[in-house]
C-alpha positions in Angstrom: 129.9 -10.1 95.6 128.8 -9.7 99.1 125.2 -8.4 100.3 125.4 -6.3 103.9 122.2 -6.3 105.8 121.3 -4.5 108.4 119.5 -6.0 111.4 117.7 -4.2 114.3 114.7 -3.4 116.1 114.0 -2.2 119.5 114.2 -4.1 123.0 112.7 -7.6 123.5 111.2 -7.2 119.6 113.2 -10.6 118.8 116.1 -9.5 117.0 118.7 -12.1 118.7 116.7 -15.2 117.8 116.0 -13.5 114.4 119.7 -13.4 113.6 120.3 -17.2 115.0 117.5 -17.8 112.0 119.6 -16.0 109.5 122.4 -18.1 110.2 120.0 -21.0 109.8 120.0 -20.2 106.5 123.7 -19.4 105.4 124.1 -15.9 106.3 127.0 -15.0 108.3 126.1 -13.1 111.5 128.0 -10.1 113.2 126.8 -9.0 116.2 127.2 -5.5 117.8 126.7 -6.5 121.5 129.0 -10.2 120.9 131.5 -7.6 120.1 131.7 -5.4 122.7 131.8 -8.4 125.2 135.0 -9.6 123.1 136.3 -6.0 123.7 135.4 -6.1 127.4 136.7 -9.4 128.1 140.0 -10.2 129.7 142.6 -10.0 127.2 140.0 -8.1 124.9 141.4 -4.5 122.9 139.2 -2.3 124.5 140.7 -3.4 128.3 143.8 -1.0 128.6 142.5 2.1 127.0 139.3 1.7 129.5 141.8 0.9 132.5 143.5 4.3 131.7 139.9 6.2 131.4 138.2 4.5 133.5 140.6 2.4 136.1 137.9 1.7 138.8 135.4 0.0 135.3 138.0 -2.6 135.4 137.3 -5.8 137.5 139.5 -9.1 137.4 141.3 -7.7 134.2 137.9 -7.2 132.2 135.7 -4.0 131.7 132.7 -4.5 134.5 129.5 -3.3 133.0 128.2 -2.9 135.6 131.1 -0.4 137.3 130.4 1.3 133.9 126.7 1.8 134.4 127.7 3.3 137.9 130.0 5.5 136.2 128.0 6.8 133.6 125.3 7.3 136.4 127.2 9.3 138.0 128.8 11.2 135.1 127.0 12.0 132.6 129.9 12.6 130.5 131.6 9.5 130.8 129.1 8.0 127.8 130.8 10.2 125.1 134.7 9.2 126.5 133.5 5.8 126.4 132.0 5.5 123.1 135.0 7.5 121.9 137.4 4.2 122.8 134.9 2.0 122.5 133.5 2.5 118.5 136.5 2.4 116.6 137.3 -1.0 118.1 133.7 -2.0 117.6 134.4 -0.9 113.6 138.0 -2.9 113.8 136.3 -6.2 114.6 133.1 -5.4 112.1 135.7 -4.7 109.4 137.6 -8.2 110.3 134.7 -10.1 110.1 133.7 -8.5 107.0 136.8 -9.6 104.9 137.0 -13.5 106.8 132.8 -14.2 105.9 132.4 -16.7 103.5 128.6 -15.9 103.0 127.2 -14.3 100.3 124.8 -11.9 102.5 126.0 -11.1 105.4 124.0 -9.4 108.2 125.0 -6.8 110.9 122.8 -7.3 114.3 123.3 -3.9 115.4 120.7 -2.8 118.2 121.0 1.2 117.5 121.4 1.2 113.6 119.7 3.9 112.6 120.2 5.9 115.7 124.3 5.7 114.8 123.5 6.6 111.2 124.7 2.4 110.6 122.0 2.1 108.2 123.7 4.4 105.5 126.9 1.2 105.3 124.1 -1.3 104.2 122.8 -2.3 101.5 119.5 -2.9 102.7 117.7 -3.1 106.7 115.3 -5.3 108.0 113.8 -4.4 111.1 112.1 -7.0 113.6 108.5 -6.1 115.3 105.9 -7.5 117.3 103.2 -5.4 119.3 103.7 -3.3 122.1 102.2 -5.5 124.7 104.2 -8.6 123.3 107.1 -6.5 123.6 106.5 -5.3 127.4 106.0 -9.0 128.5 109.0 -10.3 126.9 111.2 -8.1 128.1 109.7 -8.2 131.6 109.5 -12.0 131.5 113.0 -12.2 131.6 113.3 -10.8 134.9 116.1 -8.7 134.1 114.8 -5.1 134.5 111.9 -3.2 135.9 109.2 -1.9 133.8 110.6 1.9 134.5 114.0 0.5 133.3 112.2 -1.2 130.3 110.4 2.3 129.7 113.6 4.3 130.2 115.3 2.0 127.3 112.5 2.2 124.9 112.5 6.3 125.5 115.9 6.1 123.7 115.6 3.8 120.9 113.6 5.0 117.8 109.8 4.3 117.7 108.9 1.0 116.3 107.0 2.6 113.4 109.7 4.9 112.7 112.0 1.6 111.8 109.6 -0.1 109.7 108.7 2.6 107.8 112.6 3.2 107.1 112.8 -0.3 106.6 113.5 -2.4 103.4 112.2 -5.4 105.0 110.0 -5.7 108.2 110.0 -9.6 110.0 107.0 -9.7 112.2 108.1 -11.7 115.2 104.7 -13.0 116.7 106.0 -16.8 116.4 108.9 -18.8 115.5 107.3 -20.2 112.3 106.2 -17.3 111.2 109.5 -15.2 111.6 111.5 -18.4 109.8 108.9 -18.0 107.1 109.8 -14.4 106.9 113.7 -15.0 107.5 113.6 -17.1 104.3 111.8 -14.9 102.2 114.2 -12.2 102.8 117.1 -14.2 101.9 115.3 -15.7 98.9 114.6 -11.9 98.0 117.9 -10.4 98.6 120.0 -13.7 96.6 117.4 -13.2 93.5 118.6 -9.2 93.3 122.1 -10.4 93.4 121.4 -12.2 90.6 120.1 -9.4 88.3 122.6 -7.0 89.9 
């Protein structure tokens, strides 16, 4: 018997490092974004539809991100026919790695879970969270985005109270010791229901 947990919270929240932690203790780990650069990559499932969709996305043999951001810029459309190549593939290699885990729990990092309706495939969801302004500075620290483009990406993702009041478990994120703490409580948690189930 397997366990599927879900993993997500919004932008800069922790959610990557949260899911290395999980893997620290025996989980196996599928990751969303991971599989979308598999996709994109050269040689990757997603390259040939995109090429016929979307020729001028395709740089070197791999799907550009960044021709694609330019795309959906300018067409606002061009989400949907992406998504609609895109997820199915996404749901191949999720269903792959589902029947080659070995791990007793394994946990889906998926950014937009509840926003895709993801949640409703797992058995529970735990949701990472740190304040606001701990947020803002993480994400700005890396020096990847402005603070409009940090605003514009929060707009779209579900408040943070929203998720941890749909969550089963909520891992506060404020330091490393404290989210390992938390990381191995879940786990402790989720193997003792196993048992009884």
């Amino acid at each position: 018997m397997t366990f599927r947990l879900g993993l997500t919270g919004s932008i800069g929240m922790g959610k990557s490092t949260t899911a290395r932690l999980f893997a620290d203790a025996g989980c196996a780990v599928w990751d969303a974004d991971a599989a979308v650069h598999r996709l994109y990559a050269k040689g990757g499932a997603a390259v040939e539809s995109m090429q016929a969709a979307f020729p001028q996305a395709i740089v070197d043999g791999a799907v550009s991100r960044d021709a694609l951001k330019q795309i959906i810029g300018a067409d606002p459309t061009a989400l949907k026919r992406i998504e609609t190549i895109v997820h199915p593939l996404v749901g191949q290699d999720r269903e792959q790695f589902i029947t080659s885990a070995k791990a007793d729990i394994l946990v889906f990092d998926i950014p937009l879970l509840f926003e895709t309706g993801g949640d409703a495939r797992m058995d529970a969801v735990a949701v990472v969270s740190v304040d606001a302004d701990t947020q803002r500075a993480r994400v700005l620290a890396r020096g990847t985005m402005t603070e409009d483009q940090f605003n514009a990406i929060r707009a779209k993702q579900m408040p943070d109270a929203e998720k941890r009041a749909r969550a089963d478990y909520v891992i506060v994120t404020d330091t490393m010791d404290h989210a390992r703490q938390q990381v191995q409580d879940v786990v402790t948690d989720i193997r003792s229901r196993m048992k009884d189930a």
